[in-house]
C-alpha positions as CSV (number, residue, x, y, z in Angstrom):
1,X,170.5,211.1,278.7
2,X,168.0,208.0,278.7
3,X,170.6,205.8,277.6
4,X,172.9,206.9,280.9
5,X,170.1,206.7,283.1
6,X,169.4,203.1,281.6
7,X,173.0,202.3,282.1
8,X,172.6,203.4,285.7
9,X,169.7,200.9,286.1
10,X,171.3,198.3,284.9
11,X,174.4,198.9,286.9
12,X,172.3,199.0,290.1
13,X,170.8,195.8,290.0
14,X,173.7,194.2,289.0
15,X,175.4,195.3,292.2
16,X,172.3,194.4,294.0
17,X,171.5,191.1,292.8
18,X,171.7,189.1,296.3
19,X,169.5,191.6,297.7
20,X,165.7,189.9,298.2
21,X,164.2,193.1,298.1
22,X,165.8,194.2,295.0
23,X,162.5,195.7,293.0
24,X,161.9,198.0,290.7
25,X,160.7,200.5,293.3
26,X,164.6,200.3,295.0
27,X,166.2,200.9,291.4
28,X,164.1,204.1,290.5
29,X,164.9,205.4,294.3
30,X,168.8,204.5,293.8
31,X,168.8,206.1,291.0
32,X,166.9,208.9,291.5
33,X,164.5,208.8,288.7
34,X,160.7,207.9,289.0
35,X,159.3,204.4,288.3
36,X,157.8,205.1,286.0
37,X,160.8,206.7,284.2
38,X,162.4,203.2,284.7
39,X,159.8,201.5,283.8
40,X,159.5,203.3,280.3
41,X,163.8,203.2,279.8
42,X,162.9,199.6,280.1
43,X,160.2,199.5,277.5
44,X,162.8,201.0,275.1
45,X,164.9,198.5,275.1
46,X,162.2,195.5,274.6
47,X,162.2,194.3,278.2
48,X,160.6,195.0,282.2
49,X,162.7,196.1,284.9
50,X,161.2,192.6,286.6
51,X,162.6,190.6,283.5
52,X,166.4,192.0,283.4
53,X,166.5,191.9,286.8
54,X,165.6,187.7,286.5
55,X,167.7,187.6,283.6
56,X,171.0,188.8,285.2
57,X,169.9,187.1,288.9
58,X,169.6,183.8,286.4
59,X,173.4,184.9,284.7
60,X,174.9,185.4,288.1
61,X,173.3,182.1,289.6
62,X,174.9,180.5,286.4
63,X,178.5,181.4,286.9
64,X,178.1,180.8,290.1
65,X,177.3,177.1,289.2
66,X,181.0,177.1,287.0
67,X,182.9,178.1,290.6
68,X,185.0,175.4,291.6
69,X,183.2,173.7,294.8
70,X,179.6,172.8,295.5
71,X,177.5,174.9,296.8
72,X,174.6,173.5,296.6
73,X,171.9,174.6,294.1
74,X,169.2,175.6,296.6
75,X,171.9,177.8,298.4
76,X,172.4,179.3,294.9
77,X,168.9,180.1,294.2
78,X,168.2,181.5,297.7
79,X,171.2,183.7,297.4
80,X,170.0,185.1,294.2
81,X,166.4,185.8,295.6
82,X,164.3,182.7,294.0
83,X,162.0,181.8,296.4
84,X,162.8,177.8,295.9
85,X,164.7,175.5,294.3
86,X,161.7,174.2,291.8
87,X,161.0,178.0,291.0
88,X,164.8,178.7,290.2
89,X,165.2,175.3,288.3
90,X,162.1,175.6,286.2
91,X,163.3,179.3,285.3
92,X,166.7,178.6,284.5
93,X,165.9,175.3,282.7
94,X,163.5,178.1,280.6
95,X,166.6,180.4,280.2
96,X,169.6,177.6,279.6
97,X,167.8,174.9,278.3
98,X,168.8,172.4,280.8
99,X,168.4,172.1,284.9
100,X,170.9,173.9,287.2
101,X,172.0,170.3,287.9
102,X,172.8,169.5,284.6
103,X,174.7,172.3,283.8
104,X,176.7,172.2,286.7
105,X,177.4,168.0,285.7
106,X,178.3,169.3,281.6
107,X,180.5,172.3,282.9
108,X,182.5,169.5,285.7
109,X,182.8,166.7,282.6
110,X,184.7,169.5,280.4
């Protein structure tokens, strides 16, 4: 049961990703489950609800960066709820290893 309730989770802020006030407190409500429920599903599997829900905002900005065209990078990270570009670089260069800038230059040059 934990791990379908987990699943859920997951699920939800994957389909809420663009939403600025995705929090933990949404996820518990939409899924019906209390926060701290979520919060301890979380703990199981070595991570915070705050730290997936960077980690797959940071994934989605990411492909995003691979679509053909050029939205800019500070439309990216405002549409994935970073709060600036320098935040959203400075996390993703801590994630990828390299700037949003310079991904997006390696993934044109292939």
């Amino acid at each position: 049961m934990r791990a379908a309730h987990l699943r859920r989770a997951e699920d939800v802020i994957r389909r809420e990703l663009k939403n600025p006030e995705l929090s933990p407190d949404l996820v518990a409500e939409a899924c019906g489950i209390s926060k701290r429920y979520l919060h301890e599903l979380f703990s199981d599997a070595n991570a915070t609800v705050s730290q997936y829900i960077r980690e797959q905002r940071l994934i989605a900005a990411r492909d995003m960066l691979d679509l053909p065209g050029h939205a800019p990078i500070a439309e990216i990270a405002y549409r994935f709820g970073f709060s600036d570009q320098a935040q959203f670089s400075r996390l993703f260069r801590a994630a990828f290893g390299q700037t949003p800038s310079g991904y997006r230059a390696q993934r044109r040059a292939i």
